[in-house]
C-alpha positions as CSV (number, residue, x, y, z in Angstrom):
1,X,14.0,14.6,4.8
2,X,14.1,12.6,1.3
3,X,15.5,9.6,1.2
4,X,17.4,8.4,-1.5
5,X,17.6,5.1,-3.6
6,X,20.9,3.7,-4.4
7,X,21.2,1.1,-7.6
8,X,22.3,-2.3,-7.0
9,X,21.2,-5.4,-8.7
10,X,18.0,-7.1,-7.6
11,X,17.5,-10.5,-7.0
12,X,14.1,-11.6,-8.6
13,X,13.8,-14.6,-6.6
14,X,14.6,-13.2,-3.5
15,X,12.1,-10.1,-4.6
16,X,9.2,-12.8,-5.4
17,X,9.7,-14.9,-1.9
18,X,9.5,-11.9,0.2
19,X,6.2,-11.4,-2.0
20,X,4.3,-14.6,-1.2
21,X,4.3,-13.4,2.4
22,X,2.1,-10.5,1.7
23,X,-0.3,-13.1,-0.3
24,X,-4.1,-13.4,1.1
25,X,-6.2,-11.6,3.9
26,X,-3.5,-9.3,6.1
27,X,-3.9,-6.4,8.1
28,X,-1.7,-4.1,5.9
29,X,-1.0,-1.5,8.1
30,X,2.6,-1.9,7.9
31,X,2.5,-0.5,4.3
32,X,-0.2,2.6,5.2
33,X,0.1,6.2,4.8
34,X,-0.4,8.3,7.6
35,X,-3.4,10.2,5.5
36,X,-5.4,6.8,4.6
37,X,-8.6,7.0,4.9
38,X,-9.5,3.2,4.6
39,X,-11.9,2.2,7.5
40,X,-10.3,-0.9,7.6
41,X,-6.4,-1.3,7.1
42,X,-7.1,-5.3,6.0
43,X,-7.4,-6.4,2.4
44,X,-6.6,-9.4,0.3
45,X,-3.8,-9.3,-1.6
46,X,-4.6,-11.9,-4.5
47,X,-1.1,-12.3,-6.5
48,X,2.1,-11.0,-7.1
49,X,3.8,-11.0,-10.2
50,X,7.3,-9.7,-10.4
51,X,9.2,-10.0,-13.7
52,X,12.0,-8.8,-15.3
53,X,11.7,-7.5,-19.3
54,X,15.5,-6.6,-20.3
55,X,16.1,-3.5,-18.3
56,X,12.9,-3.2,-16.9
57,X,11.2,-4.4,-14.3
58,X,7.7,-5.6,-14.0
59,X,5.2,-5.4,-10.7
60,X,1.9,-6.7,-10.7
61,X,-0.2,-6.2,-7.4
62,X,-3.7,-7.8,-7.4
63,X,-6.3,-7.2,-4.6
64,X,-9.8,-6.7,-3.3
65,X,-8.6,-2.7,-2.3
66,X,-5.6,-0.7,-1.8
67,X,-4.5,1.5,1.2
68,X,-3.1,4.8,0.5
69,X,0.1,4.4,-0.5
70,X,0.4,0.2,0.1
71,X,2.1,-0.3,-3.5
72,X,4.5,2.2,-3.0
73,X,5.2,1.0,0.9
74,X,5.4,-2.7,-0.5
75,X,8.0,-1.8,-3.2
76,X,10.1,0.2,-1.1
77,X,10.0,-2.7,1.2
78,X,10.5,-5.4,-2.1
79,X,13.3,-3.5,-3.5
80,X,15.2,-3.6,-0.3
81,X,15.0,-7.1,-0.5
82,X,15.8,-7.6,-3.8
83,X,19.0,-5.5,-2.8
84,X,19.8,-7.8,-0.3
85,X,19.6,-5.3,2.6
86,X,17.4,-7.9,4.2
87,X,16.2,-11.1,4.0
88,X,12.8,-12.6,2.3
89,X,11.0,-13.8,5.8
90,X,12.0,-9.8,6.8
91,X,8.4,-8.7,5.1
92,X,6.6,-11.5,7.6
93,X,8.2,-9.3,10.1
94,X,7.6,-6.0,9.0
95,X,3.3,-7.3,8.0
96,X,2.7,-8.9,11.7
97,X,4.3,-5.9,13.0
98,X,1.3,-3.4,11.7
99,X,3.7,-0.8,12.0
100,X,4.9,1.6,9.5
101,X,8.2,2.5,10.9
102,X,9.3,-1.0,10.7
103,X,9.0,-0.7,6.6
104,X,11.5,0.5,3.9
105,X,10.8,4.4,2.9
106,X,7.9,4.8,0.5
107,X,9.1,4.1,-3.3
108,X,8.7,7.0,-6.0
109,X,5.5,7.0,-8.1
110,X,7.6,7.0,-11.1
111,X,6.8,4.4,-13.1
112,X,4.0,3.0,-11.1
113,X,0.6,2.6,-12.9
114,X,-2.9,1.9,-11.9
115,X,-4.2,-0.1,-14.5
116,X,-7.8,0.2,-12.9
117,X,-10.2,-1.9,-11.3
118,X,-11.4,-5.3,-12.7
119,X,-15.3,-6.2,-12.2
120,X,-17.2,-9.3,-11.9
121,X,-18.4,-10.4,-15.4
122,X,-22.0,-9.9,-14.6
123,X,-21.3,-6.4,-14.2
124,X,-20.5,-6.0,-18.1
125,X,-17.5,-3.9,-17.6
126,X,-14.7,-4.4,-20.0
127,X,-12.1,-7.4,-18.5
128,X,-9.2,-4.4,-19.1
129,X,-8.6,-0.3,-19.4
130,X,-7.0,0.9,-22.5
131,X,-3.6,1.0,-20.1
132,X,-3.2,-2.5,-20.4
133,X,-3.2,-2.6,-24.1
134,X,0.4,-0.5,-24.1
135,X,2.3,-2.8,-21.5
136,X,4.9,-5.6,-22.9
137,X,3.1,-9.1,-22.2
């Protein structure tokens, strides 16, 4: 069945603290799709960035890789937070538990970007895609 997202106002600091524990090397498997096809559900989540422009709301997710569907499990699960439907330490819970029941319903894709990968500069890839250049700083 779908589920649906009611509106209340988020909290952005409650929103960034559940964030910090998601930061570093974690087995992510809380925040997996059934169909991944990752060999390994760990990865480093590098840094969080959650800020608020106006009416929008900004997300910014660094890491070494991404499971299938792990933004839109995470933001599901930040949201709900930033609802106050649970508390901040609630995503240590839900990560050590490596279960995906135990996280909020996968967010919609609207509105969430890949803004592509970023390489080493000895790679001599650009330091940004085109997507960036549209985005409000």
């Amino acid at each position: 069945g779908r589920v649906g997202w009611v509106f209340r106002p988020l909290d952005h600091d409650a929103m960034q603290a559940a964030a910090t524990h998601l930061l570093g090397e974690h087995d992510f498997s809380s925040f997996r799709a059934a169909q991944c096809q990752a060999l390994s559900p760990i990865k480093h989540l590098k840094r969080i960035h959650i800020q608020r422009h106006g009416a929008y709301w900004r997300f910014e997710f660094e890491a070494n890789a991404f499971l299938h569907h792990m933004i839109r499990n995470i933001m599901g699960s930040l949201v709900r937070v930033g609802q106050g439907l649970e508390a901040p330490e609630w995503m240590e819970t839900v990560l050590q538990a490596r279960d995906r029941k135990q996280a909020a319903p996968t967010f919609s894709p609207a509105g969430l970007y890949f803004l592509g990968p970023r390489y080493a500069a000895h790679f001599g890839m650009p330091e940004h895609t085109p997507a960036y250049d549209w985005l409000p700083s």
